[in-house]
C-alpha positions as CSV (number, residue, x, y, z in Angstrom):
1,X,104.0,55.8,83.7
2,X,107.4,55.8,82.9
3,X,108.5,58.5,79.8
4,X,111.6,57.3,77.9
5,X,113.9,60.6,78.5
6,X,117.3,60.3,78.3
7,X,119.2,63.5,80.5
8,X,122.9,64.1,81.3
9,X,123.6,63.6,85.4
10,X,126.3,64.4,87.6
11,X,126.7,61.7,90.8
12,X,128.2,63.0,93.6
13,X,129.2,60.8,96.3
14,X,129.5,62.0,100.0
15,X,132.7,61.2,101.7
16,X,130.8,61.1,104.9
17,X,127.6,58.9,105.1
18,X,126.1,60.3,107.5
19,X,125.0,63.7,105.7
20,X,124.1,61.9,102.4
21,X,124.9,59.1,100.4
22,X,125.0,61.0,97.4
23,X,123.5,64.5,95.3
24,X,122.8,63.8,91.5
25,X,122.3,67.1,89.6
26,X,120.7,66.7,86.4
27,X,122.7,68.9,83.6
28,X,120.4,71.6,81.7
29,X,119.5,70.8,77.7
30,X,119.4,74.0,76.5
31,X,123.3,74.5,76.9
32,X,125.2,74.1,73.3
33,X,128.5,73.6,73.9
34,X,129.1,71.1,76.6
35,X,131.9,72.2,79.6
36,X,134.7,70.1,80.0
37,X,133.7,67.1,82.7
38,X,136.8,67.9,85.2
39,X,134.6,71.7,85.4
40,X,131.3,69.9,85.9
41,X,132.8,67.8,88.9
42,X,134.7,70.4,90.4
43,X,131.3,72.7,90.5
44,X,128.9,69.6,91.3
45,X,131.3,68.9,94.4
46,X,131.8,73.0,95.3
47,X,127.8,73.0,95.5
48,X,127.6,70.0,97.7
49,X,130.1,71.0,100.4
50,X,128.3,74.6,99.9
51,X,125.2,72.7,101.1
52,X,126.7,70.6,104.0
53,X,128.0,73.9,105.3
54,X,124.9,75.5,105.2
55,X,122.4,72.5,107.2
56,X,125.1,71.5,109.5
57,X,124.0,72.1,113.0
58,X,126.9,74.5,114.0
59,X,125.8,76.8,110.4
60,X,122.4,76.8,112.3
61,X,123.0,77.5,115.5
62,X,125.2,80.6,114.1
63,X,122.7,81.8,112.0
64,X,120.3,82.2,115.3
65,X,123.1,83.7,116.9
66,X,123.7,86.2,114.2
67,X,119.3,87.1,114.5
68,X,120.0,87.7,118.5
69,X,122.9,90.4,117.3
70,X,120.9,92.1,114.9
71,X,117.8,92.4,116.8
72,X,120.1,93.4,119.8
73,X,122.0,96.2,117.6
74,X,118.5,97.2,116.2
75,X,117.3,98.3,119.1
76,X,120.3,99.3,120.9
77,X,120.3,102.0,117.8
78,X,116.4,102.9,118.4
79,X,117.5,103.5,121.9
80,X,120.3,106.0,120.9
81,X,118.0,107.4,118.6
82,X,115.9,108.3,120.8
83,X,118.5,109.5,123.4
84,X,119.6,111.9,120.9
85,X,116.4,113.2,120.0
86,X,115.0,114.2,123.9
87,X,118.3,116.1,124.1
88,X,117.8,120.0,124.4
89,X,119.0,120.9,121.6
90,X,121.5,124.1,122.4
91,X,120.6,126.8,119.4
C-alpha cells in the first residue's frame, strides 16, 4: 500500500561508483525554521565521506590492528602489574 506522504530529501551522489551510487537522507519534520540548502549539502556530503572512510577496507583492517595493540598493551600492563606486586617490598 502506498501512503501519500510528502518528506524533504537530500540526494547525494557518489563520485566514485563503486562504493555507492548515491545516499538520500530524508530531512526531519519537526524542525521550524529550515537551514539554508548550501548547509544541508555541505553536511549531507561531510556524512557520506564520514561513511566511506569508515567501511573502506584499509578503516577495517586498522581498526583490527588497533584491537591487537590494546589487547597487547592490556596484558603487557597485567604483566607489570603483577611483576610489581611479587617484589619484596623493602619496609
Amino acid at each position: 500500500m502506498v501512503k501519500g506522504v510528502t518528506r524533504q530529501v537530500v540526494v547525494v551522489r557518489g563520485p566514485d561508483r563503486k562504493w555507492f551510487e548515491q545516499a538520500i537522507f530524508l530531512l526531519r519534520e519537526e524542525t521550524e525554521e529550515v537551514p539554508p540548502e548550501e548547509q544541508v549539502l555541505q553536511q549531507a556530503q561531510a556524512v557520506a565521506e564520514d561513511y566511506l572512510l569508515r567501511a573502506s577496507p584499509r578503516a577495517r583492517r586498522r581498526q583490527k590492528w588497533r584491537l591487537v595493540w590494546a589487547a597487547l598493551a592490556g596484558g603487557a600492563a597485567a604483566s607489570l602489574l603483577w611483576w610489581v606486586g611479587i617484589l619484596p617490598l623493602p619496609f
